[in-house]
C-alpha positions in Angstrom: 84.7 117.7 106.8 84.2 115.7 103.8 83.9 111.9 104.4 86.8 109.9 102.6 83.9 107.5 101.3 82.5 110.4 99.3 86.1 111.7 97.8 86.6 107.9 96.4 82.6 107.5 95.3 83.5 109.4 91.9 87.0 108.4 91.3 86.9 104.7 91.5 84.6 104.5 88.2 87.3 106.1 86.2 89.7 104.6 87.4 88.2 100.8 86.4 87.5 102.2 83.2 91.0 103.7 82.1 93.0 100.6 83.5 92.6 98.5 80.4 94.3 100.8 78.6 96.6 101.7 81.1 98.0 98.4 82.0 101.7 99.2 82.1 100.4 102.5 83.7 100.1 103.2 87.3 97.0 103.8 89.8 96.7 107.1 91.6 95.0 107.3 94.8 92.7 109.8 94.9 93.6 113.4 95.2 94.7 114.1 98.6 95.8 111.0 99.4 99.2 109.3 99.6 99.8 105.6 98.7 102.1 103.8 101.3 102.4 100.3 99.8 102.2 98.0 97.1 101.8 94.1 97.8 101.7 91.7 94.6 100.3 88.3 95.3 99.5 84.7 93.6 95.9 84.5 92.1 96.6 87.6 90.0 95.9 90.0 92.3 97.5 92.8 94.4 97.1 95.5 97.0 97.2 98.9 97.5 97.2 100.7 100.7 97.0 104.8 100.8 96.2 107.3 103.6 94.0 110.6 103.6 94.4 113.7 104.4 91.5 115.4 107.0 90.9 110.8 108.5 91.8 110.2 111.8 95.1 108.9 113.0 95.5 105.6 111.8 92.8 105.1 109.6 94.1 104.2 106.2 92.8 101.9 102.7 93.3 99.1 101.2 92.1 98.2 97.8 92.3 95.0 96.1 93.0 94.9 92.7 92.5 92.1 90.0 93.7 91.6 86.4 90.6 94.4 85.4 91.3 96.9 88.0 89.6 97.6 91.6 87.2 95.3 92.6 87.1 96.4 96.9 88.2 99.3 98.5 87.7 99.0 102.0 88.7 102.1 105.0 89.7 99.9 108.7 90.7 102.1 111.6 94.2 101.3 113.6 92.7 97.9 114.6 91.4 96.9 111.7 87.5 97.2 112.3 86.1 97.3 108.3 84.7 101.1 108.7 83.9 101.4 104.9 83.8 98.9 102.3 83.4 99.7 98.6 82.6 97.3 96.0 83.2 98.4 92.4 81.4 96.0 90.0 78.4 96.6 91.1 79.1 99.0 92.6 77.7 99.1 96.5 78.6 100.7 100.2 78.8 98.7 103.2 79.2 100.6 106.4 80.4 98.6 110.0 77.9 99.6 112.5 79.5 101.0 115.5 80.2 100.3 118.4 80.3 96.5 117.5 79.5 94.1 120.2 82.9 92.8 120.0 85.1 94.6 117.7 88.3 93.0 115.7 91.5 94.4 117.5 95.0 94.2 116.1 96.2 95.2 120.0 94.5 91.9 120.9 95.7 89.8 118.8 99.5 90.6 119.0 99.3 90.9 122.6 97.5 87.7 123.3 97.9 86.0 120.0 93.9 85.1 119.8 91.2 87.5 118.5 87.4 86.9 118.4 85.0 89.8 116.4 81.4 90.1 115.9 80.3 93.0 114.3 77.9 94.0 111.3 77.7 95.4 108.2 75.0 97.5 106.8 74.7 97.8 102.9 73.4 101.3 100.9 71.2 98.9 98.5 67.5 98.1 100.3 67.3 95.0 98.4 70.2 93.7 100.8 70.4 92.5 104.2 72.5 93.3 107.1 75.1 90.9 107.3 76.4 89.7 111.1 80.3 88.8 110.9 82.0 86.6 113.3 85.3 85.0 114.0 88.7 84.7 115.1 92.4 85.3 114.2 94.8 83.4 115.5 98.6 83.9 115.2 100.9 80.6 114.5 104.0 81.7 113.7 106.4 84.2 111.9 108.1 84.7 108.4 109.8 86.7 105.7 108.2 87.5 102.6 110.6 89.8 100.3 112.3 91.3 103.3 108.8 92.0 104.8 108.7 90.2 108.4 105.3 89.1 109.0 103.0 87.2 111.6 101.5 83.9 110.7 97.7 83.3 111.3 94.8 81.7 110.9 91.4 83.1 110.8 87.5 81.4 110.5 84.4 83.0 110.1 80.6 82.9 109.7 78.4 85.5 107.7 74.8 85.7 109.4 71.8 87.0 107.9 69.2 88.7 110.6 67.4 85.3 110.9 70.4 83.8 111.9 71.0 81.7 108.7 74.8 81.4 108.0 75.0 82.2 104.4 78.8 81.8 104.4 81.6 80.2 106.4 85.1 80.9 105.8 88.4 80.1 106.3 92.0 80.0 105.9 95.3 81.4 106.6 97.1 84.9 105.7 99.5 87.2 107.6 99.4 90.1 109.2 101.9 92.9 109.7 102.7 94.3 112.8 104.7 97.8 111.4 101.4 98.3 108.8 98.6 97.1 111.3 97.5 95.2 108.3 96.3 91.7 107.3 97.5 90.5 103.9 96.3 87.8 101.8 97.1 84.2 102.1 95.1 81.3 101.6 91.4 80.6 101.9 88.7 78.2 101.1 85.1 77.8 102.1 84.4 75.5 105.2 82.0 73.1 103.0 85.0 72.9 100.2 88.0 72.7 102.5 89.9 71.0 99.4 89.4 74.0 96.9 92.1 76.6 98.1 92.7 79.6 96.8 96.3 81.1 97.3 96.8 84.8 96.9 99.9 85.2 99.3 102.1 87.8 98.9 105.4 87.6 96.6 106.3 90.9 96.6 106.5 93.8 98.9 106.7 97.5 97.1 107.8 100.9 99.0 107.2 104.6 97.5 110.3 105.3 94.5 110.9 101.4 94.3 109.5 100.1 90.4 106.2 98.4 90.4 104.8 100.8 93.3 101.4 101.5 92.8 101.2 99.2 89.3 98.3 99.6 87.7 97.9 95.4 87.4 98.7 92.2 89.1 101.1 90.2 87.6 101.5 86.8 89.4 98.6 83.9 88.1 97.3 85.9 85.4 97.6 83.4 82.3 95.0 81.4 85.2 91.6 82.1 84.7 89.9 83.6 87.9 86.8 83.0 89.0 84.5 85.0 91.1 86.7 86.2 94.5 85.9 85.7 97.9 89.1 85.9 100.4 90.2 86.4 103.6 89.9 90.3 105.5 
């Protein structure tokens, strides 16, 4: 069976290279895949979520999209382990080792409420370390975003190189969806900078034959000038 990783390796290029010109256009997941939502949020950016023919049950992506196109691609399983993450510009694999000492679990965290993770991610490049990722989620409340009904959370986390130097600590708040087993943006800031926050909540939600599903571009915060994009999961 061909891996889903390889099917996206030589479409996601072309796709970041027609978008300019296609910018009232609209994306197309890869061929033999369906997309199942579109989420616009603040900070001029949206997301994309699609599933695959021949993946398990469950698995399905998500790719983030900025005012230039795809920028991260990433494959989670039905808990929302990071399986596969693909980064565009420059373009770089990250794979979750598995089994994770303790893996991120959506069944936790709506049973309970409170999630810890620690798991790690090795990159394709040799020039890159293995990074060690670990955290919580923590759900606060519940809301209503464009008819969407969501969980409230809030999340914090430390990147660890090998040597055990943090290299960066998170955190923030965003929402996740119990009927999508997805988290969505919200808002996040580094732990040394707690007063710079970036907001990339959702505004709208977009189903299959509704307009703006799979829009090739954000369109909330653009006339802001981004800088360089660290979020939340």
């Amino acid at each position: 069976m061909t891996r889903p990783l390889l099917r996206l390796l030589p479409v996601l290029p072309g796709i970041v290279a027609a978008l300019p010109a296609a910018a009232q256009g609209t994306f197309s997941p890869p061929q033999g895949c369906e997309g199942t939502l579109t989420v616009q949020n603040r900070g001029c950016l949206m997301t994309h979520l699609w599933t695959c023919e021949g993946d398990p049950a469950g698995h399905q992506w998500v790719a983030l999209f900025g005012e230039t196109g795809p920028f991260q691609v990433k494959q989670v399983d039905p808990e929302f382990q990071w399986l596969t993450t693909y980064y565009v510009d420059p373009v770089r694999r990250e794979d979750m080792q598995v089994p994770a000492p303790d893996p991120e679990s959506l069944t936790v965290l709506f049973s309970e409420g409170y999630d810890t993770y620690d798991f790690t991610v090795i990159p394709d490049q040799a020039d890159m370390v293995p990074e060690r990722i670990v955290g919580f989620d923590r759900i606060t409340g519940e809301t209503v975003i464009d008819g969407e009904p969501l969980l409230t959370t809030e999340y914090g986390y430390d990147v660890v190189a090998p040597d055990g130097t943090v290299l960066r600590s998170r955190a923030g708040r965003q929402f996740v969806s119990e009927a999508h087993r997805s988290f969505f943006l919200g808002e996040s800031w580094d732990r040394s900078t707690p007063d710079q926050v970036r907001d990339s909540s959702p505004v709208e939600f977009i189903y299959p034959g509704e307009p703006g599903f799979l829009a090739a571009r954000p369109k909330y915060g653009c006339d802001v000038m981004m800088s360089s994009w660290e979020g939340s999961r």
